[in-house]
Structure formats: structure tokens, C-alpha cells
C-alpha positions as a Markdown table, in Angstrom:
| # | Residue | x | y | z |
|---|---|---|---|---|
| 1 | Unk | 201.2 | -160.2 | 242.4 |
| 2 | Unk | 200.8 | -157.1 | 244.6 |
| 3 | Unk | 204.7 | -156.2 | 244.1 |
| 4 | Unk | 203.5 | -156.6 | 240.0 |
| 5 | Unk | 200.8 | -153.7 | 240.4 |
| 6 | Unk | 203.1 | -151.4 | 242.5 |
| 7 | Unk | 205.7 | -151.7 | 240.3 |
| 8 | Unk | 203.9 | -150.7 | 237.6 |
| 9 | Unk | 201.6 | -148.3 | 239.6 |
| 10 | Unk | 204.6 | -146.1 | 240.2 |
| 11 | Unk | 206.3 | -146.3 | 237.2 |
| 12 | Unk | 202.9 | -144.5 | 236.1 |
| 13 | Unk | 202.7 | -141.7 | 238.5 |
| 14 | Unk | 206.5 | -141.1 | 237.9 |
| 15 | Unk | 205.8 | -141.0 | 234.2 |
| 16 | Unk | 208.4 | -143.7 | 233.2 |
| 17 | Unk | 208.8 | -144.7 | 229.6 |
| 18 | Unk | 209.4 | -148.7 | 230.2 |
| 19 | Unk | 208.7 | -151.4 | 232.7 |
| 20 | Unk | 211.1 | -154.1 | 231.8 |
| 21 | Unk | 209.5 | -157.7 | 232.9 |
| 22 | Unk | 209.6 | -161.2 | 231.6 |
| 23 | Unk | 206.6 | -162.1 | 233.9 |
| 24 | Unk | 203.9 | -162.7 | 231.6 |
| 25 | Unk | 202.0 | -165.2 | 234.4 |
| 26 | Unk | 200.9 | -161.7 | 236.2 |
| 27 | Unk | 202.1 | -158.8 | 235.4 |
| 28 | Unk | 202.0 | -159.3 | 232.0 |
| 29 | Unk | 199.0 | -161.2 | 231.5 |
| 30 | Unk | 195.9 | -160.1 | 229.7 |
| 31 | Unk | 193.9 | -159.5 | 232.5 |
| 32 | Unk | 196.9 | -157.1 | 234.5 |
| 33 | Unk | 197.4 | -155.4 | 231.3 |
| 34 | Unk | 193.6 | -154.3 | 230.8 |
| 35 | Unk | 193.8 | -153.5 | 234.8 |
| 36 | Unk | 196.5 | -151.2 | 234.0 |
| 37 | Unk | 195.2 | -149.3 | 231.2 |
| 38 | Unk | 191.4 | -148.8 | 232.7 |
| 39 | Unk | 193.5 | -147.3 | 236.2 |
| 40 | Unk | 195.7 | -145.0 | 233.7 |
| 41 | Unk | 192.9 | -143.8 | 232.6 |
| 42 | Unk | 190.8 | -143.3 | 235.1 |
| 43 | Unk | 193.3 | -141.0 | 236.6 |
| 44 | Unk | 194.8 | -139.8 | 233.3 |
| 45 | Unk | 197.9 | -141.5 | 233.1 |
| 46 | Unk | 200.2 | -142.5 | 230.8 |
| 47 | Unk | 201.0 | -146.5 | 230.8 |
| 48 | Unk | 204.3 | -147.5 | 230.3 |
| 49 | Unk | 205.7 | -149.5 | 227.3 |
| 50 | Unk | 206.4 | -152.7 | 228.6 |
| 51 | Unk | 209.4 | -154.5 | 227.4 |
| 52 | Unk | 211.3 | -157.8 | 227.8 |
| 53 | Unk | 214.6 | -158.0 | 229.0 |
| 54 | Unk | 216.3 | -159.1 | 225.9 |
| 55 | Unk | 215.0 | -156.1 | 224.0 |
| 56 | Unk | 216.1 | -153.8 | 226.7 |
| 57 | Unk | 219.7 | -155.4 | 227.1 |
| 58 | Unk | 219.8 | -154.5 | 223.4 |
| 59 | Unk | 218.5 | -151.4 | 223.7 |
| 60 | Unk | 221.2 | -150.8 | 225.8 |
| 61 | Unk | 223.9 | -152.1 | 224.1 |
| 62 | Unk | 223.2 | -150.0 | 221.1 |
| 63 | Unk | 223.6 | -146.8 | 223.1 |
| 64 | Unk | 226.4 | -147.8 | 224.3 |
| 65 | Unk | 228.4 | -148.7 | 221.2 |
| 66 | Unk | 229.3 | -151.9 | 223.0 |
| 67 | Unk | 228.6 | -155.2 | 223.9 |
């Protein structure tokens, strides 16, 4: 669970756009995502758009003109 917050912790204080995860058991869950947005905003940050992986395989795969 600890490698859940830091990922998202620095994807925050790099600024990233997504966090790409599947794992709704922690770092997806209710509780992690309301952990997450009162941190961000404490110390004015701006929370990343989380994503599945399907969504960003397609994502991807419409850039690319490709599959």
C-alpha cells in the first residue's frame, strides 16, 4: 500500500496528467482516493486522472494509428 501512495504522491509533485492502475483494493479505493485529494490540496496540487489500463492501451493505440 505504501508503494500505492508514492506512486501517486510523485506523479503529483511531477504534475503528471494520469496514473494508470487497475488496483481498485488500495490505490483505488474510496478511502485512498479521498486521502489523495485532501493531501493535493493541502499543498496545492493538482491530482492526477486516474485511468485503467484498457482505456490507456486505447488511448494509445489511437495516437498511434495502429493496433
Amino acid at each position: 500500500m505504501l508503494a500505492d501512495y508514492l506512486i501517486v504522491a510523485c506523479a503529483s509533485l511531477k504534475g503528471m496528467d494520469l496514473v494508470v492502475s487497475e488496483d481498485h483494493g488500495t490505490m483505488l479505493s474510496d478511502w485512498s482516493r479521498q486521502a489523495y485529494a485532501l493531501v493535493n490540496k493541502q499543498l496545492k496540487l493538482r491530482e492526477p486522472r486516474f485511468i485503467g489500463y484498457k482505456t490507456f492501451k486505447s488511448l494509445l493505440l489511437q495516437g498511434s494509428g495502429g493496433d
